[in-house]
C-alpha positions as CSV (number, residue, x, y, z in Angstrom):
1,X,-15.0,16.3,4.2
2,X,-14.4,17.2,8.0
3,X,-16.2,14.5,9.8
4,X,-13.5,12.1,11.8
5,X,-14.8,8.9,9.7
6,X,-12.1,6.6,11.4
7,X,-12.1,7.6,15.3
8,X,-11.4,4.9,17.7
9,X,-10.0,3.0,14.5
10,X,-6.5,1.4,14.6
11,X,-4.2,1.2,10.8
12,X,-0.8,-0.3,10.4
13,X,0.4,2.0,7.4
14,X,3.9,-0.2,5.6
15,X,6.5,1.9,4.0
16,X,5.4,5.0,6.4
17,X,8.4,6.9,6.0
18,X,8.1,7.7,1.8
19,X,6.4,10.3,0.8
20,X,3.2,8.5,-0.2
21,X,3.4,6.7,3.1
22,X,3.4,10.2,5.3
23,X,0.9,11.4,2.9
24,X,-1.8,8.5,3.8
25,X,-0.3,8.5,7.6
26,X,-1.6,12.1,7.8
27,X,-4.6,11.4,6.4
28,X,-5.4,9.1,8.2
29,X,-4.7,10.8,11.6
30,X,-7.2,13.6,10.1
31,X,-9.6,11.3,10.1
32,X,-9.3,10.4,13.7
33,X,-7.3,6.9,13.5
34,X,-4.5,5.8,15.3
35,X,-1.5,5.0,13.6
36,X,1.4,2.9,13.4
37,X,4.2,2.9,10.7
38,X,6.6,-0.1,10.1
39,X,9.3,0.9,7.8
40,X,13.0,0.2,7.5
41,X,14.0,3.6,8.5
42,X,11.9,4.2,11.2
43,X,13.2,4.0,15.0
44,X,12.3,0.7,17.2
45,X,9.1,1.2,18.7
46,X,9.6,5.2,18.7
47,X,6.6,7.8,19.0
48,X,6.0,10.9,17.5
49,X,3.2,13.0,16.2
50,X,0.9,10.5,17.2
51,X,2.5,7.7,15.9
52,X,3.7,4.8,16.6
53,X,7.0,4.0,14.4
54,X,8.0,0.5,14.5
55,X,11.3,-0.9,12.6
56,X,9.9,-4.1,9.9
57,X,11.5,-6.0,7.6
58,X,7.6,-6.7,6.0
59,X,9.0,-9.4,4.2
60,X,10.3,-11.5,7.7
61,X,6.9,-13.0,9.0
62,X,8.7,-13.0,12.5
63,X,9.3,-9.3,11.9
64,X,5.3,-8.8,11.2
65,X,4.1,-10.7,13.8
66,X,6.7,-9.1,16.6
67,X,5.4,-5.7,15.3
68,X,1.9,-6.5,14.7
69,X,2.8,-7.4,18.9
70,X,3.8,-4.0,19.6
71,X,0.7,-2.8,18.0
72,X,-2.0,-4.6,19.6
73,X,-0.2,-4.0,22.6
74,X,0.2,0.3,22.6
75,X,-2.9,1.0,20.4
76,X,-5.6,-2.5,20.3
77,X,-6.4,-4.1,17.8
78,X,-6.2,-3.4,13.8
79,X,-9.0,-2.6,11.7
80,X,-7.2,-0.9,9.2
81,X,-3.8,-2.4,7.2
82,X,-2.4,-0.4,4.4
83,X,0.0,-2.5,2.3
84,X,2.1,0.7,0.6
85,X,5.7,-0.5,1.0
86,X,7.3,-1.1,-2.2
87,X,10.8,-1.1,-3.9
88,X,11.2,0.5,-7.8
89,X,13.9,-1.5,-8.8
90,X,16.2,-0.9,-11.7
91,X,15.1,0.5,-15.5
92,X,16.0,-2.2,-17.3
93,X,15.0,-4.7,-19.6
94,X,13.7,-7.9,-18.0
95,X,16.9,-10.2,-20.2
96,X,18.9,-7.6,-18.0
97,X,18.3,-7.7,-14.2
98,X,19.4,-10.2,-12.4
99,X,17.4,-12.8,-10.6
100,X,18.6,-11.6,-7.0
101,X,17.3,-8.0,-8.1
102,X,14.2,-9.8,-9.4
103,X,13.8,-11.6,-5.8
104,X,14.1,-9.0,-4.0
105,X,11.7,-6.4,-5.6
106,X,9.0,-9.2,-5.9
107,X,9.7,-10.1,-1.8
108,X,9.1,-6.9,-0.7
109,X,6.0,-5.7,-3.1
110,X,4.6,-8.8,-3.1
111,X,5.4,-10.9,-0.9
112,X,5.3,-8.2,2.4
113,X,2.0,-7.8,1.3
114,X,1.2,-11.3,1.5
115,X,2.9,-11.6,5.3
116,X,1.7,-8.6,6.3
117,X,-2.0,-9.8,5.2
118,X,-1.3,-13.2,6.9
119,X,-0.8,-11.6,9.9
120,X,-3.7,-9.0,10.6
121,X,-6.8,-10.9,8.5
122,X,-6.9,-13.6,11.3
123,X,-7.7,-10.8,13.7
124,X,-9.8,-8.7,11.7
125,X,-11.9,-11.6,11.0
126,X,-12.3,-13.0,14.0
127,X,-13.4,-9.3,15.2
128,X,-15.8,-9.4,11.9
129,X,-14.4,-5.9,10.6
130,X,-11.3,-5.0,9.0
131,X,-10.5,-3.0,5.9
132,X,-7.3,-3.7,3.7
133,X,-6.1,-1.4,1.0
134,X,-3.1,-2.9,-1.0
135,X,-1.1,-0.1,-3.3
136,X,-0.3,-1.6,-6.1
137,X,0.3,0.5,-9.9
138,X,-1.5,0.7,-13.3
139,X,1.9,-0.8,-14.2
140,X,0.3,-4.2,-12.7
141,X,-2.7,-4.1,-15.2
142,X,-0.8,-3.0,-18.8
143,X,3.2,-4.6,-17.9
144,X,5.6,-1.5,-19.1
145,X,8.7,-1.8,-20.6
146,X,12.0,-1.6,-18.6
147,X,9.7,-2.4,-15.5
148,X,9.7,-5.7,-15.4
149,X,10.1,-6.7,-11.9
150,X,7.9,-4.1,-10.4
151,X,5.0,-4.4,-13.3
152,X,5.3,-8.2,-12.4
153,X,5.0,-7.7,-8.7
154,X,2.8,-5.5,-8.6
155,X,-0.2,-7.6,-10.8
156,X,0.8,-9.8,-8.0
157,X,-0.7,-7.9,-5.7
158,X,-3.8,-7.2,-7.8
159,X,-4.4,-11.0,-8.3
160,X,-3.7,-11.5,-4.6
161,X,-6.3,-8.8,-3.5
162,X,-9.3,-10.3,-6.1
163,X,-8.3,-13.4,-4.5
164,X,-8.7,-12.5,-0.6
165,X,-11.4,-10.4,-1.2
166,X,-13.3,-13.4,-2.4
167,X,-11.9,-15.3,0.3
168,X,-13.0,-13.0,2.7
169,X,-16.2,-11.8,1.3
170,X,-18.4,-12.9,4.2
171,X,-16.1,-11.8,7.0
172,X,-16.9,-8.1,7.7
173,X,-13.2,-7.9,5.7
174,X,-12.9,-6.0,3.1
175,X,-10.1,-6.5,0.9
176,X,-9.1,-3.7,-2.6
177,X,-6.3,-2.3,-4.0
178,X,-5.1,1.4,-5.8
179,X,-3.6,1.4,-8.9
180,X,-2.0,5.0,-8.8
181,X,0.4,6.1,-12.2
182,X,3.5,7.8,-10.9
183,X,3.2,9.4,-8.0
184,X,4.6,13.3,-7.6
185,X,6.4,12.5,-4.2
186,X,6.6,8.6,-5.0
187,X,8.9,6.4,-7.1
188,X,9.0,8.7,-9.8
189,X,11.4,11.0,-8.1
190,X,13.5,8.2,-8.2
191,X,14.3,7.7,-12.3
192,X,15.9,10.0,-14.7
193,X,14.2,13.2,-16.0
194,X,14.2,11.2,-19.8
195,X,12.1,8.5,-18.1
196,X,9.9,10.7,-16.0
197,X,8.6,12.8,-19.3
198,X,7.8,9.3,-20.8
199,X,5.7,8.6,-18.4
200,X,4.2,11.7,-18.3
201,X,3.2,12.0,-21.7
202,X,1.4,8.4,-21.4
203,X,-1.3,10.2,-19.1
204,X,-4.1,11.5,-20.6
205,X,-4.5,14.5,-17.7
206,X,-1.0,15.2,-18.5
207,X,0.1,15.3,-14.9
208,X,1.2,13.0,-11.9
209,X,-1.0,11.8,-9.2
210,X,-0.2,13.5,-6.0
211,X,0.3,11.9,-2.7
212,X,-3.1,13.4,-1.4
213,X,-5.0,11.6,-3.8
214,X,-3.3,8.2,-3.1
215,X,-4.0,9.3,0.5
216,X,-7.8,10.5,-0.1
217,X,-8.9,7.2,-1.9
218,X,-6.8,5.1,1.3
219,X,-9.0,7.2,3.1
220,X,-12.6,6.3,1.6
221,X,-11.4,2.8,1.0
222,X,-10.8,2.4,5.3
223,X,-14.1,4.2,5.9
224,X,-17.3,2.8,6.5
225,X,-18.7,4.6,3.5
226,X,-17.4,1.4,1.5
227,X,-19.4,-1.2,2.5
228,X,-19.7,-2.9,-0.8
229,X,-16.5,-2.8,-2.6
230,X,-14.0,-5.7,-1.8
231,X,-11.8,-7.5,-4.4
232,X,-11.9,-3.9,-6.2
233,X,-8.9,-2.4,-8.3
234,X,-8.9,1.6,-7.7
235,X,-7.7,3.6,-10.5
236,X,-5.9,6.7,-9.8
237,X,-4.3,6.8,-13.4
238,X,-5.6,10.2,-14.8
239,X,-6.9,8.5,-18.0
240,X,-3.8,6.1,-18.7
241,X,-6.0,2.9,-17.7
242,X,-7.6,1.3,-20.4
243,X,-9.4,-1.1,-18.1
């Protein structure tokens, strides 16, 4: 697909700087959109490449709404808010971690999402359009062992998109989520090579997801060509979902 489905649109893509992050960031741009990228390591209000980088804690609703600022301010309004920054956490059994780790990896998968949802849906629904695409994991939907904190989170953000999605049904807002298996690029780069085969051999396709098919379903998802699809889960699980 050529066409430019999102020219003239504005997105806020969180956790910009990881490798999914670029991947839908890119995308994005190819699809005409304008794009801004709050992330941790990206430099205060500094452009490049089309994009506007913006330094956000996504769990500090102060931070959100100072950024969202800068947005609205350099690019107009947001139509378009992909929630994709998330933390792993550590492989361990849930009797293991500690409740600060467990705090923290639920604050910023579940609840930057929340903040960050806070803040734009006001706008997008008073403009009566908006289209948000939460990443969340097939983790979310079957729990996995030695995942605790992130499995936990992220059905979090599953339960929180059905929610707003009926919340927002009537709006022109569209609310759904992806539920990608390890991502080539992603998180998986991030465990032990023991862990990774694991996983691995628990999808059907017998291969990751790649970043360009995270990014190609944010894509469709932000477009206009879904019209009818809010509260939705997305699987990008190469069989492993059983539902």
């Amino acid at each position: 697909m050529t066409e430019a489905t999102l020219t003239g649109r504005v997105a806020i893509v969180t956790g910009g700087q990881g490798g999914i992050g670029r991947a839908i960031v890119a995308r994005l741009l190819r699809d005409g959109a304008r794009v801004a990228v709050f992330d941790l390591s990206g430099n205060e209000q500094a452009s490049r490449d089309s994009v506007l980088r913006i330094n956000c804690d996504v769990t500090v609703q102060a931070n959100v709404e100072t950024a969202l600022a800068s947005v609205r301010e350099a690019l107009g309004p947001v139509q378009i808010l992909v929630n994709n920054a998330g933390l792993l956490g550590p492989v361990a059994r849930v009797i293991e971690i500690t409740t600060e780790t467990w705090r923290r990896v639920t604050d910023v998968n579940l609840t930057g999402t929340f903040v960050c949802c806070k803040a734009v849906a006001s706008d997008m629904v008073q403009a009566g359009y908006g289209r948000i695409i939460n990443i969340a994991s097939v983790q979310g939907k079957e729990g996995m062992e030695l995942a605790g904190a992130y499995a936990a989170s992220k059905a979090g953000v599953i339960a929180l998109t059905k929610t707003l999605g009926k919340e927002l049904a009537t709006s022109g807002v569209l609310v759904n989520c992806i539920t990608p298996t390890a991502v080539d690029g992603g998180m998986i780069d991030e465990i032990e090579d023991q862990r990774r085969a694991y996983i691995l051999d628990r999808i059907p396709m017998k291969r990751f997801c790649s970043v360009d098919e995270v990014a190609a379903m944010v894509a469709w998802l932000a477009s206009d060509e879904c019209s009818f699809s809010t509260g939705g889960v997305f699987d990008l699980s190469g069989g492993r979902s059983s539902y």
